[in-house]
C-alpha positions as CSV (number, residue, x, y, z in Angstrom):
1,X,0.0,0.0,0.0
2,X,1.3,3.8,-1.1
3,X,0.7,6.2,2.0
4,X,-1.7,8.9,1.2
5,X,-0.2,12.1,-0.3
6,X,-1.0,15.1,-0.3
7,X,-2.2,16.8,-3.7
8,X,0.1,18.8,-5.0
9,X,-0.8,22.9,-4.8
10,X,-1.1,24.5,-7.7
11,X,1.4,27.1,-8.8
12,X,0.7,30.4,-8.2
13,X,0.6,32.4,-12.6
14,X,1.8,35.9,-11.6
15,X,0.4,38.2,-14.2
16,X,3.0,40.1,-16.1
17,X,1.9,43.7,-14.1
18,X,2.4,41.8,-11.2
19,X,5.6,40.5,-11.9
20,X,6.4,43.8,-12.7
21,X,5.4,45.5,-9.8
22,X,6.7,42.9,-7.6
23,X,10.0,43.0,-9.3
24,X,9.9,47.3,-9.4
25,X,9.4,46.6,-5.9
26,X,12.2,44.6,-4.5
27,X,14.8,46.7,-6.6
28,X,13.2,49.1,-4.0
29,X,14.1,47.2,-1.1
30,X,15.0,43.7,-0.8
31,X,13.0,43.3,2.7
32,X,9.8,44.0,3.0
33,X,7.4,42.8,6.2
34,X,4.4,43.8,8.0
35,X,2.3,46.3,6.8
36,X,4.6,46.7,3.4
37,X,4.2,43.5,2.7
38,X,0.2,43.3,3.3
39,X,-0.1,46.2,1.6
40,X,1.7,45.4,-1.8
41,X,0.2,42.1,-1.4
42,X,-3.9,43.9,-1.0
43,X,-2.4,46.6,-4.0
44,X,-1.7,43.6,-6.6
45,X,-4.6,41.0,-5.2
46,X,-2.3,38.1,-3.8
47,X,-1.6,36.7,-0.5
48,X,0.9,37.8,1.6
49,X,2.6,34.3,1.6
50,X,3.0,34.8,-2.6
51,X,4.6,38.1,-2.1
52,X,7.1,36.5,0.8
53,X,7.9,33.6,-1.7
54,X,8.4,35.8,-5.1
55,X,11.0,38.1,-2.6
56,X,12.6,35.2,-1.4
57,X,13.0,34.3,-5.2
58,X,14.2,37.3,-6.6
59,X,16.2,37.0,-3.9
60,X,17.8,33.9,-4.6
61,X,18.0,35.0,-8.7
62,X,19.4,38.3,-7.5
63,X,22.5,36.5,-5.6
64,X,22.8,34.2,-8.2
65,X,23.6,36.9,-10.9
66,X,26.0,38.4,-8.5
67,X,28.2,35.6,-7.9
């Protein structure tokens, strides 16, 4: 018997605005928290938790072009 798996979420499709304004963002400042972060989130119609996850991937992209 397989143990029972959770289904797999389905990926969040930024739109191309949203990127945008995410990415305009976080050239902006690379931290954002608390009331910035529910606010951008309200102003482009996500969740906080998808604005914390595209920062911590920019992030990541960001570092990576720097090494």
């Amino acid at each position: 018997m397989q143990p029972f798996r959770k289904p797999k979420r389905i990926r969040t499709a930024f739109s191309p605005s949203q990127l945008l304004k995410l990415e305009q963002s976080f050239e902006k400042n690379h931290y954002v928290v608390g009331q910035e972060r529910k606010d951008l989130a309200s102003n482009l119609g996500l969740t906080e938790t998808q604005v914390r996850i595209n920062y911590r991937v920019l992030s990541s992209t960001s570092m990576e072009s720097f090494l």
